[in-house]
MARBAFI-875146 format. One line per 2 residues: number of its first residue (from 0); their letters; for each residue x, y, z of C-alpha. Coordinates in pm, whole numbers, plus 32768, in hexadecimal, padded with zeros to 4 digits. Example, Ala and Ser with C-alpha at 12.3 -4.5 7.8 and 13.67 -1.06 7.14 Angstrom:
0	AS	84CE/7E3E/830C  8557/7F96/82CA
end
This chain:
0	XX	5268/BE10/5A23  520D/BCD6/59B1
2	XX	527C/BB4C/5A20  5217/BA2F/5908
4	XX	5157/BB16/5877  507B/BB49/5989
6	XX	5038/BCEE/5A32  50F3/BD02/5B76
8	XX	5118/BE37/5BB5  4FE1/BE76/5C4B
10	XX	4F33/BDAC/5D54  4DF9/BCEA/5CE6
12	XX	4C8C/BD5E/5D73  4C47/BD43/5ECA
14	XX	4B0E/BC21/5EB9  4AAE/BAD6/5ECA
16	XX	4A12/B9EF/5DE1  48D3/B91F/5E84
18	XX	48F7/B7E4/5D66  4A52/B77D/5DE1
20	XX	49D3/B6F8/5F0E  49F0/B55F/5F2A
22	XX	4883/B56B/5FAA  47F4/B638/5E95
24	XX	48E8/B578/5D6D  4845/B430/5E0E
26	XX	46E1/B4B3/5E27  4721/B513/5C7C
28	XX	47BD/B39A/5C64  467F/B2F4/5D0A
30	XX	4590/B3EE/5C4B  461B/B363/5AE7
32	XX	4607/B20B/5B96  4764/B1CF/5BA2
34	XX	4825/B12C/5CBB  48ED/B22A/5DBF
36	XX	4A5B/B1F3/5E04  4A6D/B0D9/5F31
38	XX	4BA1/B108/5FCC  4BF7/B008/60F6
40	XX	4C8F/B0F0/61CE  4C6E/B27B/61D4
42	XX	4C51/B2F6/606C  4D3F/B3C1/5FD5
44	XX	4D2D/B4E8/5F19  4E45/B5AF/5E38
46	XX	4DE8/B710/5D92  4ED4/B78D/5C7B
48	XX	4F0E/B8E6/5C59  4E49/B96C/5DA4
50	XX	4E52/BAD4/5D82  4E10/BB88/5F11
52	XX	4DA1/BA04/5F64  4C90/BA74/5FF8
54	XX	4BCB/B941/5F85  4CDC/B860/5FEF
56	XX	4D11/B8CC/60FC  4B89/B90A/617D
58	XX	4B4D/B798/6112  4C7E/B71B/61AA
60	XX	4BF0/B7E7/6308  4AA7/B737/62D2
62	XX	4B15/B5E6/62B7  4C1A/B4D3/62FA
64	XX	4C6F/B465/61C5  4DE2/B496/6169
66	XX	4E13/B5E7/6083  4F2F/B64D/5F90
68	XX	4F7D/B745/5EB2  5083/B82A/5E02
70	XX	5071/B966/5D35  5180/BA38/5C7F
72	XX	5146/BBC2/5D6C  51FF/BBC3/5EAA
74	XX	50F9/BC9B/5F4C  4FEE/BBA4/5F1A
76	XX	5097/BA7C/5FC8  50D5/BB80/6101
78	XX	4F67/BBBD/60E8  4F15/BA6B/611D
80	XX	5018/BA14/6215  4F53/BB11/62FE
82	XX	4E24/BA16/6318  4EE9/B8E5/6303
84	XX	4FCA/B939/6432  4E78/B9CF/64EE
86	XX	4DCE/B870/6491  4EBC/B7A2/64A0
88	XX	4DE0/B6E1/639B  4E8D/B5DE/62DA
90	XX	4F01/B6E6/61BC  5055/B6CE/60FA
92	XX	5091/B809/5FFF  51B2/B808/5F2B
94	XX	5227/B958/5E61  52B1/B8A3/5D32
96	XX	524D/B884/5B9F  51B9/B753/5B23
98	XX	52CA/B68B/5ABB  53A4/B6B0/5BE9
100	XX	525A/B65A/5CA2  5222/B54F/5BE2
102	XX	5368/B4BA/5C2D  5344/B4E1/5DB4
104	XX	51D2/B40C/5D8C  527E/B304/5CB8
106	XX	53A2/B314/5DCD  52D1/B2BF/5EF6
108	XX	51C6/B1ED/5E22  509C/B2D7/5E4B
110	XX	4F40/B249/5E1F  4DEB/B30C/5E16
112	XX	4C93/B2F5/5E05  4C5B/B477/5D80
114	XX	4D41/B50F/5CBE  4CA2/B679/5CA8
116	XX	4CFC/B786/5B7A  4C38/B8BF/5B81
118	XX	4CB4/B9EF/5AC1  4DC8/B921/5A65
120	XX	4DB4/B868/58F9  4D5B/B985/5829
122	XX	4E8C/BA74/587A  4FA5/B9B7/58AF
124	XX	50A0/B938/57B8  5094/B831/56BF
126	XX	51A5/B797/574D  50F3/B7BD/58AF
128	XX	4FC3/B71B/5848  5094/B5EE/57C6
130	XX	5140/B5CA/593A  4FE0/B5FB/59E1
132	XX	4F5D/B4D4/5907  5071/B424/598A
134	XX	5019/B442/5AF2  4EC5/B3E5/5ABA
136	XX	4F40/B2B3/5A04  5035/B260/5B22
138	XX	4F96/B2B8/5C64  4E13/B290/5C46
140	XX	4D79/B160/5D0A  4CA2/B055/5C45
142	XX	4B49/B0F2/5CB4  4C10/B264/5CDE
144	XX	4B54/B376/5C19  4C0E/B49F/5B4A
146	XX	4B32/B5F4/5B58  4BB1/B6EF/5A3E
148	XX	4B1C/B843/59F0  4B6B/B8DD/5886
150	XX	4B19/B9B3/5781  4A59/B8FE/5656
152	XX	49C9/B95E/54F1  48C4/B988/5473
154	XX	487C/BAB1/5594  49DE/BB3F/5555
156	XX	497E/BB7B/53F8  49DF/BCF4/53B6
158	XX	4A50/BD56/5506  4B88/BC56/54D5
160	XX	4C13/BD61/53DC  4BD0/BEA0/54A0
162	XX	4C91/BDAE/55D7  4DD5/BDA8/54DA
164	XX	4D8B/BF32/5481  4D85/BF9D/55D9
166	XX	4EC4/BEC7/5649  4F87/BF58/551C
168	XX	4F31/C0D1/558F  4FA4/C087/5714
170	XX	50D0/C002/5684  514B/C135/55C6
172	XX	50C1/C1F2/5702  51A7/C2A5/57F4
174	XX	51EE/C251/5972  51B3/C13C/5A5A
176	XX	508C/C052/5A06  4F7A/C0E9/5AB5
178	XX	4FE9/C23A/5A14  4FD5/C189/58DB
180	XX	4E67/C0F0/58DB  4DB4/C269/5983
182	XX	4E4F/C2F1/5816  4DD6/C1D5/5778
184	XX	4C75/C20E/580D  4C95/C36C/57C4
186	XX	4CE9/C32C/565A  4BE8/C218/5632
188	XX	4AD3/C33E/565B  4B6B/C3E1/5514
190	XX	4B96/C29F/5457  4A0C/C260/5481
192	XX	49B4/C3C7/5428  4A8F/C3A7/52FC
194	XX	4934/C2FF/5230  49F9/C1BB/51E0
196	XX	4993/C0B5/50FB  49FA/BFA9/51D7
198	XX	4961/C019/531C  4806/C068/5253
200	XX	480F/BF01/51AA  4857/BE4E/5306
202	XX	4763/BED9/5412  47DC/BDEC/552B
204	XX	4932/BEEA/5529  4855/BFC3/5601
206	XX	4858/BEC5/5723  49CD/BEC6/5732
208	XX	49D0/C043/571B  48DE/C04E/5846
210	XX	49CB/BF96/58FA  4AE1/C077/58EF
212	XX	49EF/C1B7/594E  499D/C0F3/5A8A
214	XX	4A96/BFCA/5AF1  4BBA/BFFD/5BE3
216	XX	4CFC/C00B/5B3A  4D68/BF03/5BE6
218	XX	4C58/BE15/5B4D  4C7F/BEC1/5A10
220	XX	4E06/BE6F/5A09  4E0A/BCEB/5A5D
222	XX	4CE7/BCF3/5988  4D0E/BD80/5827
224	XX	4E93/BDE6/5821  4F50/BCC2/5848
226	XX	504E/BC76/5746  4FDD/BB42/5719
228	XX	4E40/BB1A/56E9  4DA8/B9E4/5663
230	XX	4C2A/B98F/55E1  4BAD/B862/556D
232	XX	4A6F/B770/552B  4A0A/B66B/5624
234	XX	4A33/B54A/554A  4BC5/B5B6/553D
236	XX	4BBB/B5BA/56C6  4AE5/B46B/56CC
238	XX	4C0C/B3BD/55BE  4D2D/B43E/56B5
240	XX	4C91/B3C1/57F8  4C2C/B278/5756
242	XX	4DAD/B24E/56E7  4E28/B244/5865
244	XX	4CC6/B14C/58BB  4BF8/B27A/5949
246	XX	4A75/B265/58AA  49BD/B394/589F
248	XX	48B6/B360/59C7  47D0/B4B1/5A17
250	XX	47EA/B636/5A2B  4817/B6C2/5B70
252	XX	4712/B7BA/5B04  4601/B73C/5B80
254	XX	44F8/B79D/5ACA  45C1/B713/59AA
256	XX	450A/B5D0/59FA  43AB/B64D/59D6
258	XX	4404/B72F/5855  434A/B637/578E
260	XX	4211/B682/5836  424C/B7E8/5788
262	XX	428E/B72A/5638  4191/B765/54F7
264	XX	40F1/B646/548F  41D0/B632/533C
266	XX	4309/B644/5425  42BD/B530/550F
268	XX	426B/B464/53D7  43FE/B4BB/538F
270	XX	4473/B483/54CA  439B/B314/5496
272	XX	4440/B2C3/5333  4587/B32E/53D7
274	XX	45EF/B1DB/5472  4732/B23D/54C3
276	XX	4770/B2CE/5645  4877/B3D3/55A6
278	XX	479E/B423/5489  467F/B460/5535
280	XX	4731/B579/566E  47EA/B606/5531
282	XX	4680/B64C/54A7  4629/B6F3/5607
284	XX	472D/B7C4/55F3  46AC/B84B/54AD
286	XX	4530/B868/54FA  4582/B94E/5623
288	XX	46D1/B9D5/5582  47DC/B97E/56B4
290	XX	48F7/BA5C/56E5  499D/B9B1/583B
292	XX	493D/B824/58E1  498C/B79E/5A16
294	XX	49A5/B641/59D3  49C6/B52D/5AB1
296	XX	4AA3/B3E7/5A0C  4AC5/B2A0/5AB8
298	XX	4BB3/B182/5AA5  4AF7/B028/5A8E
300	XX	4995/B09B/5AAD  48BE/AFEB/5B25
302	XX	4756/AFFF/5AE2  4649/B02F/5BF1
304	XX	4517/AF3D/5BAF  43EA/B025/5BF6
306	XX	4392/AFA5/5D2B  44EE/B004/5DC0
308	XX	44B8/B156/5D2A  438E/B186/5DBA
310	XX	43D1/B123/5F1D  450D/B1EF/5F3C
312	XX	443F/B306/5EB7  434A/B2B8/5FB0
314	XX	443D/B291/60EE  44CD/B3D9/606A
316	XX	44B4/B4E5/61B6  447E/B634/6132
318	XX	44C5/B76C/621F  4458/B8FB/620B
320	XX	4553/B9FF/61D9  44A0/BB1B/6206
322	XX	4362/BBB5/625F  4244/BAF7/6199
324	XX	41E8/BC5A/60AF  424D/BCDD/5F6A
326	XX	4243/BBB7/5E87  4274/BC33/5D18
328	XX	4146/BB8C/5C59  4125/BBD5/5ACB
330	XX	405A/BCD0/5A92  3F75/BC18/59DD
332	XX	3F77/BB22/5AE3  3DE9/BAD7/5B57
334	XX	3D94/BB48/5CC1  3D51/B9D8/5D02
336	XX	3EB8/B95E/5CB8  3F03/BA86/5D7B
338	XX	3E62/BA4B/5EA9  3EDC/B8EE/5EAE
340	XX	404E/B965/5EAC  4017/BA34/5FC2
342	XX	3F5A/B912/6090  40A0/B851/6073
344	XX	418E/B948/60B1  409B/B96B/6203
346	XX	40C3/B7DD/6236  4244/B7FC/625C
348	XX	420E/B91A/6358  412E/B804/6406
350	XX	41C7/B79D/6557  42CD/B8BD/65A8
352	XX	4360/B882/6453  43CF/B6E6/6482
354	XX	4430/B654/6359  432A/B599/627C
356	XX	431E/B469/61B0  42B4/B488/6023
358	XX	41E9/B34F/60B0  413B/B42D/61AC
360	XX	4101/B535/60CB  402B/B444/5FDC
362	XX	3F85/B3AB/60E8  3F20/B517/616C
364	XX	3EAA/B59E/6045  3E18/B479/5F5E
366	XX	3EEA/B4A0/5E2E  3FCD/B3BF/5D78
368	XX	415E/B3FF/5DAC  416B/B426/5C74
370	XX	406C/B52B/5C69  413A/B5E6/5D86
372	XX	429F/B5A3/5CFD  42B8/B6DF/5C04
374	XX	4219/B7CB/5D3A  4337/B753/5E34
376	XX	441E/B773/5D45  43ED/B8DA/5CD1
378	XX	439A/B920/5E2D  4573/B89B/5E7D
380	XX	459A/B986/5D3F  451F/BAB3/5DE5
382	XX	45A3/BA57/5F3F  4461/BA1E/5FF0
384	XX	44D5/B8D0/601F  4609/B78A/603C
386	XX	4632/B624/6082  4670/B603/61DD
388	XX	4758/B514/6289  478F/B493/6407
390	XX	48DA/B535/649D  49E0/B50E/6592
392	XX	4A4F/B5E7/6689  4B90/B5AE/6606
394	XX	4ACD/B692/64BF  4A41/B749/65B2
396	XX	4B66/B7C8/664B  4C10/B801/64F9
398	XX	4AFD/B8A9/6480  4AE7/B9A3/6584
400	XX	4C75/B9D5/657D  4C50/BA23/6419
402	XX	4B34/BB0D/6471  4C15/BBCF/655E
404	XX	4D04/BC10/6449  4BFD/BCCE/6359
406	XX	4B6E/BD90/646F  4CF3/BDF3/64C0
408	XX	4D2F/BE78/635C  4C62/BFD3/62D0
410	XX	4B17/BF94/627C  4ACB/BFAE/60D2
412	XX	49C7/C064/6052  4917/BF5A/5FAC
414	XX	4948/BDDA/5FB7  4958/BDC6/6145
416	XX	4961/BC18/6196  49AB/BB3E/6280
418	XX	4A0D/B9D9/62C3  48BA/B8DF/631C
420	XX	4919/B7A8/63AA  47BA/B726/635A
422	XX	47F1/B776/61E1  494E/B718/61C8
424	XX	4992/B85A/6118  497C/B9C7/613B
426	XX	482B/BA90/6139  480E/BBC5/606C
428	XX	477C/BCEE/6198  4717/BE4E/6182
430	XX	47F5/BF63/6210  46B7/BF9E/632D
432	XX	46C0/BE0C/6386  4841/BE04/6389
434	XX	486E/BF13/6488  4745/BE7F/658C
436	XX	47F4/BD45/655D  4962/BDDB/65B6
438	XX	4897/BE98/6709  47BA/BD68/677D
440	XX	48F4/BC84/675A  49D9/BDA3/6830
442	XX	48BB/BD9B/6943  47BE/BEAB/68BE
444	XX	467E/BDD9/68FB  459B/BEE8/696C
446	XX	44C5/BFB5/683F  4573/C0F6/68C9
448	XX	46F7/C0B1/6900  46D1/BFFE/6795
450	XX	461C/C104/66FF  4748/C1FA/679F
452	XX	4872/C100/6732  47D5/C121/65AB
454	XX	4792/C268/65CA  4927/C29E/65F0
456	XX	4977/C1A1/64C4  4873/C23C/63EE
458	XX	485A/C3B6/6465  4777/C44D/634B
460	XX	4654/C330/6369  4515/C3E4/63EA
462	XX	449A/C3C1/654A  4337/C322/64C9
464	XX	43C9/C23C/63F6  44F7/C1BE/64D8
466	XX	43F4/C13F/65CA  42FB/C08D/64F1
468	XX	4437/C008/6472  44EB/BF8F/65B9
470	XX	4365/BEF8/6626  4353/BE3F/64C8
472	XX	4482/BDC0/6521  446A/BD67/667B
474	XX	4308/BC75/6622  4415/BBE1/6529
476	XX	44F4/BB66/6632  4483/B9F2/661A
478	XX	44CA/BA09/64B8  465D/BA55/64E1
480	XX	4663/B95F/6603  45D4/B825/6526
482	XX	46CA/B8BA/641A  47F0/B887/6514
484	XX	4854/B9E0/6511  47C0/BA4E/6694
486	X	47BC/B946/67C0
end
């Protein structure tokens, strides 16, 4: 079954995605040295198309800003109602298609200061896309920044067609839709043993193919079998945005920002001769062929000068989210660079885990900021660490309400989170962590009624192993109260 062209007969993945937060958008904003959104009172914040709305809902826990959002799947909207009405943050979801939406935000003269779209753009109609444009155009603030994820040549090159040949086979498949893609999969196996031309001459097939063996079908569904399925190039995306007064302002990738440092010498001569803003991201894309962007657009940018950059860089607090190991260097990476990553990772551990200026950091270590930048950054890719904000216990409350909720519902086998009031967000925690969080916060706080209480949620863990875990986790205990999620 399908609405506007968009899969709804099966419920999106159960996740969250880290770069919708308002903190981490802002933190990409002031990185490019472009002014954040400045609303006067609370901000506000809309998300099109939320899927489970787990990120809507986790930053609408973590904050007080005023949240809104609709999708087309009744099941998702009761998903998030569960952690609105435990929250009782200030969350309106709306189970309606763009254009009725649309109508209700013109109706009750709807401004924001982040309209969100993730998972959205690239598979949903033409006609959808027109409506969503519309919204954007109507209801975001002067300031108010648009994130949009997509799919973009030239890294769709190839697998684009094998997209359109897999979608015409689940078609002319039998059964409901999730009946549908398993004989796809299974048929995809023969189609690649089958020595074609196609497949040979476009190598990058093999990715999407991998992804079928190994993705849940869920995933799989909202992700390659819509009806509708759109790719294009940046510089189309750019043109649109700039139509409706939104200027293309930084990747919410972060280590988008540091790519030229990768560059040959010939292609940062280009990217030099390339004047143009547009020209010179469309060559990016290219160099290090990009298949999806998250891109952040604003509407009147303004500008940093480099000294505001730098000290709101500088004021930035930073804050731990896990145990200071397991850093994933290059391999090539020399011991020295190594060794350096490690001391800072043992900085923000500093102090029972307190949050830490970027200012501190330099001062600590001797090194320019913008020496350290690229480091902190990859170090928020892999989750070692976030921007860190001062919270109510209005957030606090919320937080923990939303918290009860998830430890309520049957644990998952991978992708375990919870809400962070420090963070404004969710944090990403192993299935070990999760469960000595869900004890400690029912009243296990000795090693050996905690140890017992994750025995029972995790019956085949070892004895050995349980208890180095459960001690790990009970010298970490500092670290979940400065995150927000103990007392």
């Amino acid at each position: 079954m399908e609405s506007y062209g968009y899969a709804t007969e099966l419920e999106y993945v159960d996740d969250f995605i880290p770069a919708l937060n308002p903190l981490w958008i802002d933190f990409s904003l002031t990185l490019a040295g472009v002014e954040c959104p400045k609303p006067q009172g609370k901000f506000r914040y809309l998300e099109l198309g939320f899927g489970l709305g787990n990120s809507l809902t986790l930053h609408a826990s973590c904050s007080e800003g005023e949240f809104m959002g609709n999708d087309f799947i009744p099941a998702h909207c009761q998903h998030a109602q569960k952690f609105i009405a435990a929250s009782q943050s200030y969350t309106q979801v709306y189970e309606e298609d763009f254009l009725g939406f649309y109508k209700r935000l013109l109706q009750e003269n709807r401004k924001f200061d982040y309209i969100i779209l993730h998972g959205v753009w690239s598979w949903v109609s033409r006609e959808n896309q027109e409506v969503i444009f519309e919204i954007i155009n109507h209801c975001l603030d002067l300031g108010g920044v648009v994130y949009v994820s997509y799919n973009v040549f030239p890294g769709w090159e190839g697998k684009y067609s094998l997209r359109h040949l897999l979608k015409t086979y689940e078609s002319n498949a039998s059964g409901n839709q999730e009946k549908r893609i398993q004989q796809t999969i299974s048929w995809a196996k023969d189609f690649f043993a089958s020595s074609s031309l196609y497949a040979q001459q476009n190598p990058r097939t093999q990715e999407i193919y991998q992804e079928l063996q190994t993705r849940e079908i869920n995933y799989l569904c909202h992700e390659f079998f819509n009806k509708d399925w759109h790719c294009l190039f940046f510089s189309q995306m750019a043109e649109s945005m700039r139509q409706i007064s939104c200027e293309f302002s930084t990747s919410a990738k972060l280590m988008w920002h540091f790519d030229p440092q990768t560059f040959s010498a010939q292609q940062k001569v280009l990217l030099a001769e390339a004047r143009d803003s547009i020209l010179q991201e469309q060559l990016k894309d290219y160099w290090i062929n990009e298949s999806f962007r998250m891109d952040c657009f604003v509407r009147g940018k303004r500008n940093l000068t480099q000294q505001e950059r730098t000290k709101r860089l500088l004021q930035t607090h930073f804050v731990l989210l896990k145990s200071p190991f397991g850093f994933q260097n290059l391999p090539e990476t020399p011991l020295e660079f190594q060794t350096l990553c490690q001391k800072i990772l043992d900085f923000f551990a500093k102090d029972s885990y307190q949050p830490k200026t970027l200012q501190s950091l330099v001062q600590n270590f001797g090194l320019e900021m913008e020496f350290l930048l690229p480091i902190v950054c990859a170090m928020m890719t892999q989750g070692f660490l976030h921007p860190a904000q001062a919270y109510s216990h209005r957030i606090s409350i919320q937080a923990k309400a939303h918290n009860q909720v998830l430890f309520s519902q049957k644990p998952k086998n991978t992708g375990l989170f919870l809400a962070s009031a420090s963070i404004g967000r969710g944090i990403f925690l192993d299935t070990i962590t999760w469960n000595c969080l869900k004890g400690y916060i029912q009243g296990n706080y000795k090693k050996e009624s905690l140890a017992e209480f994750v025995k029972c949620e995790i019956p085949n863990l070892p004895k050995e192993s349980l208890e180095n875990l459960v001690e790990r986790f009970l010298r970490d205990i500092p670290l979940y109260q400065v995150l927000g999620i103990l007392d």
